[in-house]
C-alpha positions in Angstrom: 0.0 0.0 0.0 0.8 3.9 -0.4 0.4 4.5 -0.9 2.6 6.4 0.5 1.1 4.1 -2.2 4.4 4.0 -0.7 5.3 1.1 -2.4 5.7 3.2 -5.6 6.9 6.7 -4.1 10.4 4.4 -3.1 12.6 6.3 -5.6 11.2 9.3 -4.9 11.5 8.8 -1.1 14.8 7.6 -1.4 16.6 8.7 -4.3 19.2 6.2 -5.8 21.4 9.0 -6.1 21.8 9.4 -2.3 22.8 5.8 -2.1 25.7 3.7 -2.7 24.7 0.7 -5.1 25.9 -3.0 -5.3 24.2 -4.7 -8.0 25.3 -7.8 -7.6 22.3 -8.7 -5.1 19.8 -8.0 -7.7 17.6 -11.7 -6.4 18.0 -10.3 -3.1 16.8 -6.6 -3.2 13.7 -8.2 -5.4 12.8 -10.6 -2.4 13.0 -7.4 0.0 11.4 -5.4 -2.5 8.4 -8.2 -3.1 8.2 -8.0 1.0 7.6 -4.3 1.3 5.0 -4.5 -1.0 3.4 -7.2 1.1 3.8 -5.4 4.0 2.2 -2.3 2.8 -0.6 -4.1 1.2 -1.1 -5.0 4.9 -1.0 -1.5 6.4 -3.9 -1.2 4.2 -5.8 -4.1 5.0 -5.6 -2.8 8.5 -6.7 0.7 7.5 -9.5 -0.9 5.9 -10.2 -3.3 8.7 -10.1 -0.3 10.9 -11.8 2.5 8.8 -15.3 2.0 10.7 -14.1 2.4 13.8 -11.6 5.7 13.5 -11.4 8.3 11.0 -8.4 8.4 8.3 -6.4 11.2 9.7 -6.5 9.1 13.6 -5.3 6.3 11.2 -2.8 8.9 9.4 -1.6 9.9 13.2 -1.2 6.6 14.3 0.7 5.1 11.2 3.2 7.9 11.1 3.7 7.6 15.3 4.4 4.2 15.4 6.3 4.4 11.6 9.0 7.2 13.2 10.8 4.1 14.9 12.2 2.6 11.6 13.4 6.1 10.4 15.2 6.7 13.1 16.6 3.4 13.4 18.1 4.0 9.3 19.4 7.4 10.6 21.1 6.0 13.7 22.7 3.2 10.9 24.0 5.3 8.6 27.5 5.7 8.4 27.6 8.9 6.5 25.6 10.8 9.0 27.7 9.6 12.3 30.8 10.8 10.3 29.4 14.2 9.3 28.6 14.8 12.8 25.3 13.8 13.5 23.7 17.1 11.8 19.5 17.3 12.3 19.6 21.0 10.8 18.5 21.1 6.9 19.5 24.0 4.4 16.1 23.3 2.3 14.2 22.7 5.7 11.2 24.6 4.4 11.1 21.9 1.1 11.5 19.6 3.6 8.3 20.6 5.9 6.5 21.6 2.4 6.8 18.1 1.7 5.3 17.1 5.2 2.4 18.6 4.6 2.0 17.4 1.1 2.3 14.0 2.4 -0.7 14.9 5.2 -3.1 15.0 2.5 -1.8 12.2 0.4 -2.4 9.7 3.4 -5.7 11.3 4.6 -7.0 11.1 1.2 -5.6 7.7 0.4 -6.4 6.2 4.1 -10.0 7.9 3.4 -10.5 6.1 -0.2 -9.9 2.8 1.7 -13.2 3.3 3.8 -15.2 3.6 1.0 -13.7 2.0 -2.3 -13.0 -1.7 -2.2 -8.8 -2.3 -1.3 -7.9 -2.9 -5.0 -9.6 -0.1 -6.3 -8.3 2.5 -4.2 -4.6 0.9 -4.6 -4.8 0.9 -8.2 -5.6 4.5 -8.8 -2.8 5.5 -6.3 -0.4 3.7 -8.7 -0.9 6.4 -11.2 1.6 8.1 -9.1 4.4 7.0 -11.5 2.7 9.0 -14.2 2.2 11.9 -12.0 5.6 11.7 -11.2 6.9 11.9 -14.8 4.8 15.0 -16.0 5.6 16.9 -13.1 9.2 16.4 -13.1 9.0 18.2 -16.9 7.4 20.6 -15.3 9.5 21.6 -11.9 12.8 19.3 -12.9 13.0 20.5 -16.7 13.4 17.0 -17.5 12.9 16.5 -21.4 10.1 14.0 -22.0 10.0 12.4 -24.9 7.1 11.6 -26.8 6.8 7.8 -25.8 7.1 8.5 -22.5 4.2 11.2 -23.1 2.6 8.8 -24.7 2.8 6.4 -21.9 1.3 9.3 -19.2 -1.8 9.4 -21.9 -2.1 5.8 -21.9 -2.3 5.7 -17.9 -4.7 8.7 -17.8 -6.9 6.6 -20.1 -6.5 4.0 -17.8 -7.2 5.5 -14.6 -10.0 7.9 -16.4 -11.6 3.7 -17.3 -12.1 3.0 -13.5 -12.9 6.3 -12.3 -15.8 6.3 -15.1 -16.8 10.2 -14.7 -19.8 11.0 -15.9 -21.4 7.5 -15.8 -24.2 6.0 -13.3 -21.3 4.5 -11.2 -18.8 7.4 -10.8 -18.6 8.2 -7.2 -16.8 11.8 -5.5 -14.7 8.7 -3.7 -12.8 7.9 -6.5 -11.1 11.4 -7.3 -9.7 10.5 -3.6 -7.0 7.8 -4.5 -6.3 10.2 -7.6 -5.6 12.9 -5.4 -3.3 11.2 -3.1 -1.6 9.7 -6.3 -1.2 13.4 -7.1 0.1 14.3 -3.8 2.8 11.3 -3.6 4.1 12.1 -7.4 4.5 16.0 -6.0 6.3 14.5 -2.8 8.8 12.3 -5.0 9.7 14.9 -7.6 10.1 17.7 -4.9 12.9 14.7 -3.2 15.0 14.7 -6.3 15.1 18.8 -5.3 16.8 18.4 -2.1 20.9 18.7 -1.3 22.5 15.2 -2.6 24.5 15.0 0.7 21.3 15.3 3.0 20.8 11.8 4.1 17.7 10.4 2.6 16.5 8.8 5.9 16.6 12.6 7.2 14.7 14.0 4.7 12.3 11.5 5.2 11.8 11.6 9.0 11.4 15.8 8.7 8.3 14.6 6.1 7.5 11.8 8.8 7.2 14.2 11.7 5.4 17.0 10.0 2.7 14.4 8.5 2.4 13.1 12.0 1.7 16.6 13.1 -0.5 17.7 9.9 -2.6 14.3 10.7 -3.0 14.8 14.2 -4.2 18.5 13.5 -6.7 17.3 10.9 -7.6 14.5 13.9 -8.9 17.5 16.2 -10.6 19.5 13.6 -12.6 16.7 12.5 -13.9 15.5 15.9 -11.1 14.7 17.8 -9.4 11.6 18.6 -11.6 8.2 19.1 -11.4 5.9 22.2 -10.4 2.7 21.5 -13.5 0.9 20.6 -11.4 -2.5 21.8 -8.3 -3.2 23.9 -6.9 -4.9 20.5 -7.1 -2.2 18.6 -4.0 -0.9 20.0 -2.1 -3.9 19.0 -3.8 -3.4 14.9 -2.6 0.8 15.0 0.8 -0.8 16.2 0.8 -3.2 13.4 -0.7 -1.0 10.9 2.8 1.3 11.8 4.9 -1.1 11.8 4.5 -2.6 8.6 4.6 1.0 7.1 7.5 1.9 9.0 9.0 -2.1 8.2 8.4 -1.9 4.4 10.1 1.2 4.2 13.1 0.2 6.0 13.1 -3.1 3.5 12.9 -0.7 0.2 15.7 1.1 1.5 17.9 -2.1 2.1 16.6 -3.2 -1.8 17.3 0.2 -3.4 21.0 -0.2 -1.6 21.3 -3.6 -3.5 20.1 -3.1 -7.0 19.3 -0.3 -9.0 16.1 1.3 -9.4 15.6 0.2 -13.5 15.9 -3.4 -12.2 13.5 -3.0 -9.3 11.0 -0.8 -11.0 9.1 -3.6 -13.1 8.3 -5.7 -9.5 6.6 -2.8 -8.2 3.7 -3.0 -10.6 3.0 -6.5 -8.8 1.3 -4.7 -6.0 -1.7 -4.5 -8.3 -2.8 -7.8 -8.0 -1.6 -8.5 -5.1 -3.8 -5.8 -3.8 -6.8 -7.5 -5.9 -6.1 -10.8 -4.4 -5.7 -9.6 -1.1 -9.0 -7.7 -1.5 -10.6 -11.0 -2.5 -9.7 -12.8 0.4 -10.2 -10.5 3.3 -13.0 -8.7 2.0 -14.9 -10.9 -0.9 -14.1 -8.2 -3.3 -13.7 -8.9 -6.7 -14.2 -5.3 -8.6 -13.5 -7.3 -12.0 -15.9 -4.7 -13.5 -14.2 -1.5 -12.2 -10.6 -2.4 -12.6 -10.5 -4.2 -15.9 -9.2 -2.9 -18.4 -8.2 0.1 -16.6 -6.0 -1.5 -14.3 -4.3 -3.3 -17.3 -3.5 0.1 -19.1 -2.2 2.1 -16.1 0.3 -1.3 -15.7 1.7 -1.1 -19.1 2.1 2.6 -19.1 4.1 2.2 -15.9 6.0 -0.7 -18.0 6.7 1.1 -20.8 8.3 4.4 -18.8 10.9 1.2 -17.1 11.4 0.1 -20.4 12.6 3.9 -22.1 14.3 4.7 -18.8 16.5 1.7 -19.3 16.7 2.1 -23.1 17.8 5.6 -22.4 20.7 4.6 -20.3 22.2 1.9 -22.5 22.6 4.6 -24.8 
């Protein structure tokens, strides 16, 4: 799940360029990789699971709590940041809360689409993400976009535009919410690539983590407050739902340290039916009718950006 989706903001959460590669562990970083995904996918089961009983931005508040331990624990590893003096201070600390608050609303309105779209459904639109991601880094990144990878972005758009149906008897306000978050998790990821190179991602990411955490909690109180726990287990499910978050983030970084991002891109479109399978089981959903063939379109435009990036650097 993101969803961050998260799954799919990885590169733009921590950029390949801020870490030292060995790409001889390509098997590895997949299995790590195919376990985030997993392990988000369940952060969103228990969203889902939990949605009737607490509001998305208690949920937000809770996941980014409990998810502040693995951040810190990837800080506290890294090498580079122990021999650079341990330095919290940021020159681009206002990008760096900006993209805090961007990420408040791309949890609330993901976390929010869960309560009332079926799990695959709301994790399929947030994978347009990637298209997102490429349009507005021509736009704030100057990055020249040729016209296949254009052409891919269209291709998506109809894709998404497929499941979202507007205009027909089943559209539903709900839907623009996954495509929003999408929206808001591209914007996060491009603004990343913006930030000094020698800032250490997991840095960056816990300033984002610890703004969100605050931006959720304010949204918690302005929307009625926080709940009581409607069960003593409940704790033990927000503890969960964080830790996987915070776990599957810890595990991309470890797979983005061991391959590069062109190898590892491809896997991450398997969080589509994974999400539809998990769906199925937990929740007897089986939105064949809403997904297909949008779903299939957004997955091969995603493919087909992989497949220029790496045929752009061959050549």
């Amino acid at each position: 799940m993101a969803r961050l989706r998260a799954s799919l903001l990885v590169f733009a959460l921590f950029p390949t360029h801020l870490m030292p590669m060995k790409t001889d562990r390509t098997l590895t970083a997949v299995a790590l990789l195919l376990c985030a995904l997993t392990l988000f996918d369940a952060m969103g089961l228990i969203i889902k699971y939990l949605s009737p009983r607490y509001g998305a931005a208690e949920l937000s508040a809770w996941r980014n709590a409990f998810g502040l331990i693995p951040s810190l624990i990837v800080l506290y590893s890294s090498r580079e940041w122990h021999a650079k003096g341990r330095i919290w201070k940021l020159r681009q600390w206002r990008m760096a809360l900006s993209r805090g608050v961007i990420l408040t609303f791309a949890q609330f309105s993901f976390y929010l689409s869960l309560g009332v779209l079926t799990f695959a459904t709301a994790s399929t639109i947030t994978y347009a993400n990637s298209l997102f991601a490429v349009a507005l880094a021509a736009v704030l990144l100057r990055e020249n976009v040729g016209w296949i990878r254009w052409g891919a972005v269209l291709t998506g758009f109809v894709g998404v535009i497929w499941i979202v149906r507007p205009g027909s008897d089943s559209f539903s306000l709900a839907a623009l919410l996954p495509l929003g978050a999408a929206v808001c998790y591209a914007l996060v990821g491009v603004t990343a690539r913006m930030m000094d190179n020698d800032v250490p991602t997991p840095l960056i990411n816990l300033y984002s983590s610890i703004v969100a955490l605050l931006g959720a909690t304010a949204l918690a109180l302005l929307t009625g407050g926080f709940t009581p726990l409607a069960a003593p287990s409940d704790i033990w499910w927000l503890m969960a739902m964080g830790g996987f978050g915070g776990s599957a983030v810890l595990l991309l970084i470890m797979a983005y340290r061991m391959a590069e991002q062109s190898n590892l891109a491809p896997f991450n479109y398997f969080g589509i039916p994974l999400a539809f399978l998990l769906g199925w089981v937990f929740f007897d959903e089986a939105p064949w009718r809403e997904l297909f063939p949008g779903a299939l379109l957004i997955l091969a435009s995603g493919l087909l950006i992989v497949w220029r990036e790496q045929r752009l650097k061959q050549a």
